[in-house]
FIPALUM-860892 format. One record per residue (C-alpha): residue number from 1; x, y, z. Coordinates in nm, 4 decimals, always signed. Layout:
<pts>
[NUM [X Y Z]];
...
</pts>
This chain:
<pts>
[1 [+8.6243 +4.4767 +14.7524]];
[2 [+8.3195 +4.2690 +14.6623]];
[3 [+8.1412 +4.2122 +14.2736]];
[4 [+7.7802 +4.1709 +14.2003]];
[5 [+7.6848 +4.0660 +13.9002]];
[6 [+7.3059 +4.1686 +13.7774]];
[7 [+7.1409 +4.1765 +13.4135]];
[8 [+6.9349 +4.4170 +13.2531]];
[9 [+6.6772 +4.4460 +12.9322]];
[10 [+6.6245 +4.8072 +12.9718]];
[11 [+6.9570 +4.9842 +12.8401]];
[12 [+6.7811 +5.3353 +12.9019]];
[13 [+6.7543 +5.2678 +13.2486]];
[14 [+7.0749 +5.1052 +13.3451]];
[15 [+7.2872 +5.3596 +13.1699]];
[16 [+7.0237 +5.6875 +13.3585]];
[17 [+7.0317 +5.4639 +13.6815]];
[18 [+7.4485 +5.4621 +13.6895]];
[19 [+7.5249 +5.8438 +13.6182]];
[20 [+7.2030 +5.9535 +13.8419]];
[21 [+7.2867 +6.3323 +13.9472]];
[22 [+7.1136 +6.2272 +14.3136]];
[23 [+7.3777 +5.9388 +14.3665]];
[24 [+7.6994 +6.1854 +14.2578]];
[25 [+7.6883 +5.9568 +13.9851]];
[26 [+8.0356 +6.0423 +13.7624]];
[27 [+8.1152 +5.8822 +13.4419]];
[28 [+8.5060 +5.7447 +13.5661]];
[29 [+8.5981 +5.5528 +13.2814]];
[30 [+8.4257 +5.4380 +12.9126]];
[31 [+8.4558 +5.2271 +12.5987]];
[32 [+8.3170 +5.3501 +12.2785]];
[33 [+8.0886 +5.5514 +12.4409]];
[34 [+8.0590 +5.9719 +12.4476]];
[35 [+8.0536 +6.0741 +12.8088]];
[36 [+7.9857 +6.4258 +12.7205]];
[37 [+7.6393 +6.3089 +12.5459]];
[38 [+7.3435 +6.2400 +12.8423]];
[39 [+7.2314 +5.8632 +12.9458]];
[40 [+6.9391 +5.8911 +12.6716]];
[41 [+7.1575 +5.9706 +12.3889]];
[42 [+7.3955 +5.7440 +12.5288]];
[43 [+7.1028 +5.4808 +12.5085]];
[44 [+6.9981 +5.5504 +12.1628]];
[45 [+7.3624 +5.5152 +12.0202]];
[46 [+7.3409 +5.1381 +12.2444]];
[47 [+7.0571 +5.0635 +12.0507]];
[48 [+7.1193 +5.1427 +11.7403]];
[49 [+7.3877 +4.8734 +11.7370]];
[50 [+7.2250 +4.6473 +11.9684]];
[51 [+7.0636 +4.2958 +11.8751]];
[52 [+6.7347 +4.1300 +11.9548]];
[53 [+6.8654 +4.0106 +12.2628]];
[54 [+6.6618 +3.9584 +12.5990]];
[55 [+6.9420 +4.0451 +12.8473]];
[56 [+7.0554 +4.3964 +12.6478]];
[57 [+7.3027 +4.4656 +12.9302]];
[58 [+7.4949 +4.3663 +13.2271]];
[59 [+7.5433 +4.5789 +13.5362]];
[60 [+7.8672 +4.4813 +13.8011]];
[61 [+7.8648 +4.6252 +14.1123]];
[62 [+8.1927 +4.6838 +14.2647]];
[63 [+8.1683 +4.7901 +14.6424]];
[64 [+8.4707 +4.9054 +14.9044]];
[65 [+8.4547 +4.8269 +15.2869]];
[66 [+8.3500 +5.1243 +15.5085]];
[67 [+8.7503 +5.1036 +15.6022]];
[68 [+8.8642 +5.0881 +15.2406]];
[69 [+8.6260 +5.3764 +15.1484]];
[70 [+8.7826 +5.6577 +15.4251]];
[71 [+9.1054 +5.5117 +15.2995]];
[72 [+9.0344 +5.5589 +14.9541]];
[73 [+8.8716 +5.9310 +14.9963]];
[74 [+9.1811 +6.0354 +15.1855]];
[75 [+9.4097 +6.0296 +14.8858]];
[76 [+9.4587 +6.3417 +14.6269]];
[77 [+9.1825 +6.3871 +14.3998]];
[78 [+8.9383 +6.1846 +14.6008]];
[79 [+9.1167 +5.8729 +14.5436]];
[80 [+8.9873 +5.9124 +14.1679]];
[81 [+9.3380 +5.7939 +14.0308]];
[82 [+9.3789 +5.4374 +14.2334]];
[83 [+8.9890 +5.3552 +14.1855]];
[84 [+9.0956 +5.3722 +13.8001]];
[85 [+9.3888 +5.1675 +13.8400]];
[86 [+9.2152 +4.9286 +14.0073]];
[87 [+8.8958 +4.8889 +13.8243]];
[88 [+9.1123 +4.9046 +13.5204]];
[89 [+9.2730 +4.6097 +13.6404]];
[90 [+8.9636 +4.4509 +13.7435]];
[91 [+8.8185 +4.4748 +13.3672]];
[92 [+9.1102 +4.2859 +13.2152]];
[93 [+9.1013 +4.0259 +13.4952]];
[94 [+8.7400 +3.9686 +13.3576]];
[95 [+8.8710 +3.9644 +12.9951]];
[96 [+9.1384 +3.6908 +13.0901]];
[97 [+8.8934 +3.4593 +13.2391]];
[98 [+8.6799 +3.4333 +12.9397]];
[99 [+8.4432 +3.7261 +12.9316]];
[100 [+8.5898 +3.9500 +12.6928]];
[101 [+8.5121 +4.3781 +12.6596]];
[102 [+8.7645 +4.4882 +12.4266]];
[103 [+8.5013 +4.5487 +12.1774]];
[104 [+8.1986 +4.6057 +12.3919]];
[105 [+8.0943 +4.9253 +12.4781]];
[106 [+8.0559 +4.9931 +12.8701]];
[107 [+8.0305 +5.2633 +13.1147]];
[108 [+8.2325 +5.2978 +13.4865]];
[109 [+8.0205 +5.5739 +13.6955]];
[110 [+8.1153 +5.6434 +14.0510]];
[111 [+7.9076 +5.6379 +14.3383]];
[112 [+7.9933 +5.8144 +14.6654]];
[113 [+7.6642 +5.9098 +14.8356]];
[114 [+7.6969 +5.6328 +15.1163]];
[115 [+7.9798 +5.5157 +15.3664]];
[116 [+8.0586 +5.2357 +15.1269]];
[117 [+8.1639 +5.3845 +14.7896]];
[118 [+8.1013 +5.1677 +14.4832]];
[119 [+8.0686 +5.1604 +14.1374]];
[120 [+7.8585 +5.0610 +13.8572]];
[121 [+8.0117 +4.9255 +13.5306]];
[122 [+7.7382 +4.8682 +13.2752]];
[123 [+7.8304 +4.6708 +12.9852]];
[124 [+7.6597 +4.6540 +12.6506]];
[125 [+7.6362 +4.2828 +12.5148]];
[126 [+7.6764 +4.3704 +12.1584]];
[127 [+8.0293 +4.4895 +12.0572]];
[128 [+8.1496 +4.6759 +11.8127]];
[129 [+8.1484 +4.4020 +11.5438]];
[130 [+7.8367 +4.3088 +11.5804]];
[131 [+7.9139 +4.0139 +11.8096]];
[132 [+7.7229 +3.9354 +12.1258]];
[133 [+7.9413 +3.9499 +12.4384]];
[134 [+8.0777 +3.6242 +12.6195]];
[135 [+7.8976 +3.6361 +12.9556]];
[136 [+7.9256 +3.2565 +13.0245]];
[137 [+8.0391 +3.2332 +13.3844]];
[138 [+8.0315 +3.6384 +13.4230]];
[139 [+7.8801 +3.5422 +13.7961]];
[140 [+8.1729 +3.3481 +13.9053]];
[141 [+8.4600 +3.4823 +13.6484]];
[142 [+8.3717 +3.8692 +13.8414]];
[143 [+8.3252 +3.6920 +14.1639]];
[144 [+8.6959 +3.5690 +14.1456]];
[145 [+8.8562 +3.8321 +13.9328]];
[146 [+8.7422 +4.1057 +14.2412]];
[147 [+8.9394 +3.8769 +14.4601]];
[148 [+9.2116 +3.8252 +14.2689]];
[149 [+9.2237 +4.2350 +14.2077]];
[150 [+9.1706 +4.2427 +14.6087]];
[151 [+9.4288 +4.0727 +14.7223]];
[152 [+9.7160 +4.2342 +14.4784]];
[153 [+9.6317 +4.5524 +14.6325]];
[154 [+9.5722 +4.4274 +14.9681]];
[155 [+9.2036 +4.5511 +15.0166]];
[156 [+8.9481 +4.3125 +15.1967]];
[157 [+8.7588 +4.0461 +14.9954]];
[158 [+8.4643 +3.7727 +15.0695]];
[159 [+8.6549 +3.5251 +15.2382]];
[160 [+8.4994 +3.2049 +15.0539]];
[161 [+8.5917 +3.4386 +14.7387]];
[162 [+8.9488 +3.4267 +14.8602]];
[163 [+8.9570 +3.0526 +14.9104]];
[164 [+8.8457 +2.9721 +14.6110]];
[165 [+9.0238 +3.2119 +14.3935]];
[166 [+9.3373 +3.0880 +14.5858]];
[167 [+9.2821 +2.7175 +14.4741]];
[168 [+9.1816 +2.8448 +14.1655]];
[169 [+9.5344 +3.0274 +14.1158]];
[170 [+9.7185 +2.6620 +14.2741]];
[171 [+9.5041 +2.4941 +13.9913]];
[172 [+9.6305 +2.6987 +13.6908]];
[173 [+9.9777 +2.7281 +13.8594]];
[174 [+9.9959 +2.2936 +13.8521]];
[175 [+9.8458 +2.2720 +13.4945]];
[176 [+10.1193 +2.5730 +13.3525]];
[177 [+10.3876 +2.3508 +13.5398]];
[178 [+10.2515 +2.0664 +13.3436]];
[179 [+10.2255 +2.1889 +13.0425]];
[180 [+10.5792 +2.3581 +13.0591]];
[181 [+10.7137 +2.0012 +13.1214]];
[182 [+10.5225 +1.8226 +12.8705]];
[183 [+10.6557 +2.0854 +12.5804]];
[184 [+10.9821 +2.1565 +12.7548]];
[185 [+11.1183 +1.7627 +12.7313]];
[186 [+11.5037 +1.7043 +12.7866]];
[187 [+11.7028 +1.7985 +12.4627]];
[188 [+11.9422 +1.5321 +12.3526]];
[189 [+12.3323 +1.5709 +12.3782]];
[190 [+12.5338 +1.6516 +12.1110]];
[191 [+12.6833 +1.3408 +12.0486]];
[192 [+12.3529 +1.2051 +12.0194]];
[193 [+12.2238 +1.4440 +11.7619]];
[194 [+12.5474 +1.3720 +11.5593]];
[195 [+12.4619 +1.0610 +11.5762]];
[196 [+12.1193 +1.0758 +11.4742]];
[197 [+12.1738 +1.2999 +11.1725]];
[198 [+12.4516 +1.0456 +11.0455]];
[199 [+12.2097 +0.7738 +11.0313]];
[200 [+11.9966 +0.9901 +10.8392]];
[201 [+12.2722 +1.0587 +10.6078]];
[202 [+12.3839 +0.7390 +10.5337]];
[203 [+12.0147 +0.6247 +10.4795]];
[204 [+11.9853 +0.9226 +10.2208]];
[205 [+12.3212 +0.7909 +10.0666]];
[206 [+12.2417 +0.4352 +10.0320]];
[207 [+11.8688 +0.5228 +9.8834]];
[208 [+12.0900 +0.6848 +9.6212]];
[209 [+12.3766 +0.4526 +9.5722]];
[210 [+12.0812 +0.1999 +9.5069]];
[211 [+11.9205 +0.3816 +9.2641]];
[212 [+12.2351 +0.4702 +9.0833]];
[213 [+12.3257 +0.0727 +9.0658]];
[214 [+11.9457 +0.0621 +8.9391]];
[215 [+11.9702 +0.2831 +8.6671]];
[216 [+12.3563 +0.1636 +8.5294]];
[217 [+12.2836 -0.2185 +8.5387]];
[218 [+11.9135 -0.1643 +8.3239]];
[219 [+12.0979 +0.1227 +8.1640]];
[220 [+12.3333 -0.1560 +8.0278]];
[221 [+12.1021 -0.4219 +8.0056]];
[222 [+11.8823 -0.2206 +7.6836]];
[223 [+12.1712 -0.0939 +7.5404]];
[224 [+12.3669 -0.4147 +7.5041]];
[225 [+12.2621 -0.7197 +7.2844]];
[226 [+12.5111 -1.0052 +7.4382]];
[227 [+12.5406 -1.1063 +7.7359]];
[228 [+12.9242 -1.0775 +7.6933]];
[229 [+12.8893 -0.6776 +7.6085]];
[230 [+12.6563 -0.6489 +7.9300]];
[231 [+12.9568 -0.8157 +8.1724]];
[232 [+13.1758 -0.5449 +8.0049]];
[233 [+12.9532 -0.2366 +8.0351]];
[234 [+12.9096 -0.3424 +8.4245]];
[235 [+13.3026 -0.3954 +8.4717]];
[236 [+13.3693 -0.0650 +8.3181]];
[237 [+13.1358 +0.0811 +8.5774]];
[238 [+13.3105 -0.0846 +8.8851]];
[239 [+13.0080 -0.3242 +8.9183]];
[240 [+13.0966 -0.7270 +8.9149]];
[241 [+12.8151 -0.9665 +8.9287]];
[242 [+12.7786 -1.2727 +9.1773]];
[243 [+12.5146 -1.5221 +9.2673]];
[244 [+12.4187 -1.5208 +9.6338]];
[245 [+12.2678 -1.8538 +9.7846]];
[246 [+11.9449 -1.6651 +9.9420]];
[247 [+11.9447 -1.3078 +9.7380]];
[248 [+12.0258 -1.4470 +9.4009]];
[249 [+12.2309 -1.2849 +9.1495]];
[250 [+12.3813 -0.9572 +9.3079]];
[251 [+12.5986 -0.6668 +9.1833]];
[252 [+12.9018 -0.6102 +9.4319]];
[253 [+13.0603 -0.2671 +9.3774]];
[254 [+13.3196 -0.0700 +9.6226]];
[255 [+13.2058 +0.2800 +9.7181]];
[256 [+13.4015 +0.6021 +9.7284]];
[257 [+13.5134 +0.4974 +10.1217]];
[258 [+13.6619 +0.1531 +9.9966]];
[259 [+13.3636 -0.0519 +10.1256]];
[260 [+13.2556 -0.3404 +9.9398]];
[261 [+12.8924 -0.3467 +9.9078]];
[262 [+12.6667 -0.6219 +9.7727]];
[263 [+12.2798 -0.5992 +9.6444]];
[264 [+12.0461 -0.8435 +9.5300]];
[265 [+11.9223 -0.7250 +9.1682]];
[266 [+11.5457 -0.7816 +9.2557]];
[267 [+11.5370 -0.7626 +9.5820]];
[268 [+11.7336 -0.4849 +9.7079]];
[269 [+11.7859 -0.2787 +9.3648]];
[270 [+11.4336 -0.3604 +9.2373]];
[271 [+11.5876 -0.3944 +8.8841]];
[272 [+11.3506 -0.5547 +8.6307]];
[273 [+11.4531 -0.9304 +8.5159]];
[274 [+11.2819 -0.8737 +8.2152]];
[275 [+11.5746 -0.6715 +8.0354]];
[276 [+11.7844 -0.9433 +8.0957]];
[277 [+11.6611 -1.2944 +8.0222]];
[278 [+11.9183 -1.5034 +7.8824]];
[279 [+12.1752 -1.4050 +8.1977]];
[280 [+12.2962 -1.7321 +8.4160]];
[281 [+12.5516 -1.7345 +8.6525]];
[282 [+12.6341 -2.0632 +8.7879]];
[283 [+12.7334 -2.1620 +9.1205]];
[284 [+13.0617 -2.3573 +9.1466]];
[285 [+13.2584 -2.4474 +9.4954]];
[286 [+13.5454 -2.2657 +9.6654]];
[287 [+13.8491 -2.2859 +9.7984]];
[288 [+13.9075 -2.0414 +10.0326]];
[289 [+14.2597 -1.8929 +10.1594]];
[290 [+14.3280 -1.6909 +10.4511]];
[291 [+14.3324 -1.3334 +10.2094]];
[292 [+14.0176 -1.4001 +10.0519]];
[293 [+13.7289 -1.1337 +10.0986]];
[294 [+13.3738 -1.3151 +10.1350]];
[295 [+13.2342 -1.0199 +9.9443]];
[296 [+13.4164 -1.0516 +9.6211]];
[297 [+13.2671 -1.2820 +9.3058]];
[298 [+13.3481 -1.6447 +9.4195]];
[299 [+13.3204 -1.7775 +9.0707]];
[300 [+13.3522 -1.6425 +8.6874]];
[301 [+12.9916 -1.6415 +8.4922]];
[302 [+12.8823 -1.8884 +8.2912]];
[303 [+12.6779 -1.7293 +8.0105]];
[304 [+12.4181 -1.8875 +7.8084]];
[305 [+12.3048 -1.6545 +7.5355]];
[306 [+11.9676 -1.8466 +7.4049]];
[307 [+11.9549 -1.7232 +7.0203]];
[308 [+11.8817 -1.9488 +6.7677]];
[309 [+11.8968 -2.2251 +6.9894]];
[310 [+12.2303 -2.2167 +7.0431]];
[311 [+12.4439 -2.1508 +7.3366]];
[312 [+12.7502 -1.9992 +7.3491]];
[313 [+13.0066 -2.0445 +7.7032]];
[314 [+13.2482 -1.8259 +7.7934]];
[315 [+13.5037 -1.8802 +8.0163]];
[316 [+13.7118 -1.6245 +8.1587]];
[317 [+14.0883 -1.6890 +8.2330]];
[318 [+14.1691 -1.5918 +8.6177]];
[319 [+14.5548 -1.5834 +8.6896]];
[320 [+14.6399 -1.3882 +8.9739]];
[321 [+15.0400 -1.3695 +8.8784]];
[322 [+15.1023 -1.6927 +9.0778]];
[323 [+15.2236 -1.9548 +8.8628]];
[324 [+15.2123 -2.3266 +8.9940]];
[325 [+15.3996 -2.6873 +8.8742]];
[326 [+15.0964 -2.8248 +9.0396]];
[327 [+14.8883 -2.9537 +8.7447]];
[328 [+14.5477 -2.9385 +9.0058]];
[329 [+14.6094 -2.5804 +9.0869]];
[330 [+14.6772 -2.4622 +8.7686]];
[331 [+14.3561 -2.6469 +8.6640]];
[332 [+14.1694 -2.5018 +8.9412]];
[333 [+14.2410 -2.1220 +8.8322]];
[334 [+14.2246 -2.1486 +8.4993]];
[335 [+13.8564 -2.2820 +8.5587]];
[336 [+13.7449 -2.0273 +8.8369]];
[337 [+13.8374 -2.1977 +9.1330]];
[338 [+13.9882 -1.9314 +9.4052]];
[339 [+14.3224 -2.0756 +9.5928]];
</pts>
């Protein structure tokens, strides 16, 4: 089974040329085309859709082996049948590898006046839509795609045809494989997925916890006009205030879980200064026992509140229902000093 590939201006002639009554010629299969009308008003209907194009159609040549030919004519109905499985097949080879003809008008006749029986397919290179027909590479895409058809049914095929079709076929085989891997990568366990959607969790959680803190400490801040009544709309929210050496002042609040958790006001919450002006808290030293927690306020505020020029302190009595006859300890916790 061999291809040859030829081009054609004259649509008239390639279409009379194919069913020629001398050559046995047979219409065996057709696309949008009347095989009950004659060549010429075949033609005409071509035309009438065709463009201004200098190659108006293609003509491919398929041709059997003297061998494949008796074989062929030997089975019921002439062989008529497998010839239109197989040219069939051949046609959406040719459609695979680029050159397309589900929309293109085209002819199959039969030719069986010589020892090698072949057939002409002539294809019309404007479709249906109006669109001229993809014939880049038609020479080697029919070349190859007679081949390929060749050697599925086990019929005989140009042998440098065969070699190249055949490292053609290793080519796309090692570019599917590498695809397949490159979209196929290893999926992650489950445990790792868990693990990944956690994190995602908890960084969705915390956005919001921070945002929250946000909006109830400048919530606070513009509805309060002491600094006094802004301690006490924090405490009644959970939220304690605390002065961190590098972060500043901070709001430390325990979560749901029972985790302390401690933000900077500018830094982490983003909370603006501005609505509270007049708050100070003061750093003083402490003493630290074996059950204290790093995280909670290491010191009561000192509050200026700048009115009228005056200031007002206000110190916060810390007994932790331990009384003392030591004069310094008692000293030390009435003034904010942790034991």
């Amino acid at each position: 089974m061999n291809a040859r590939v030829g081009q054609s201006s004259d649509i008239s002639h390639s279409l009379g040329y194919a069913q020629n009554r001398d050559k046995d010629g047979g219409i065996l299969l057709a696309n949008f085309t009347d095989i009950t009308a004659s060549p010429e008003e075949q033609a005409r209907d071509w035309m009438a859709t065709a463009n201004d194009y200098k190659t108006r159609c293609y003509t491919i040549i398929i041709s059997f082996t003297p061998t494949e030919t008796v074989m062929l004519r030997s089975m019921p109905d002439n062989g008529r049948d497998k010839i239109r499985t197989i040219i069939r097949d051949f046609l959406d080879e040719l459609s695979e590898r680029g050159n397309d003809l589900t929309e293109c008008p085209y002819i199959v006749a039969r030719h069986d006046n010589t020892d090698n029986e072949h057939f002409h397919i002539v294809i019309h290179t404007t479709d249906m839509n109006g669109k001229r027909f993809c014939d880049k590479f038609i020479n080697k895409n029919a070349n190859r795609a007679a081949a390929c058809i060749a050697m599925k049914y086990g019929l005989e095929a140009p042998p440098k045809a065969v070699e190249r079709e055949t490292a053609h076929q290793e080519a796309e085989g090692q570019r599917r494989k590498e695809k397949a891997k490159r979209q196929h990568k290893p999926t992650a366990s489950q445990l790792e997925i868990d693990e990944k959607m956690r994190r995602k969790r908890a960084v969705e959680e915390a956005a919001k916890r921070k945002s929250m803190l946000k909006y109830v400490i400048e919530k606070a801040a513009k509805k309060t006009d002491s600094t006094e009544a802004f301690i006490a709309a924090l405490a009644e929210e959970g939220i304690t205030l605390t002065r961190d050496e590098k972060k500043g002042i901070c709001a430390v609040m325990t979560d749901p879980d029972g985790k302390i958790r401690k933000y900077s006001l500018a830094k982490d919450l983003g909370v603006d200064m501005t609505l509270i002006p007049n708050l100070s808290i003061q750093d003083k030293p402490v003493v630290k026992t074996q059950h204290s927690s790093p995280l909670k306020p290491i010191h009561q505020p000192r509050l200026n509140v700048d009115g009228g020029g005056s200031s007002r302190n206000a110190e916060h009595e810390i007994n932790d229902g331990h009384n003392s006859d030591d004069p310094d300890e008692e000293w030390k916790r009435r003034n904010g000093y942790k034991l």
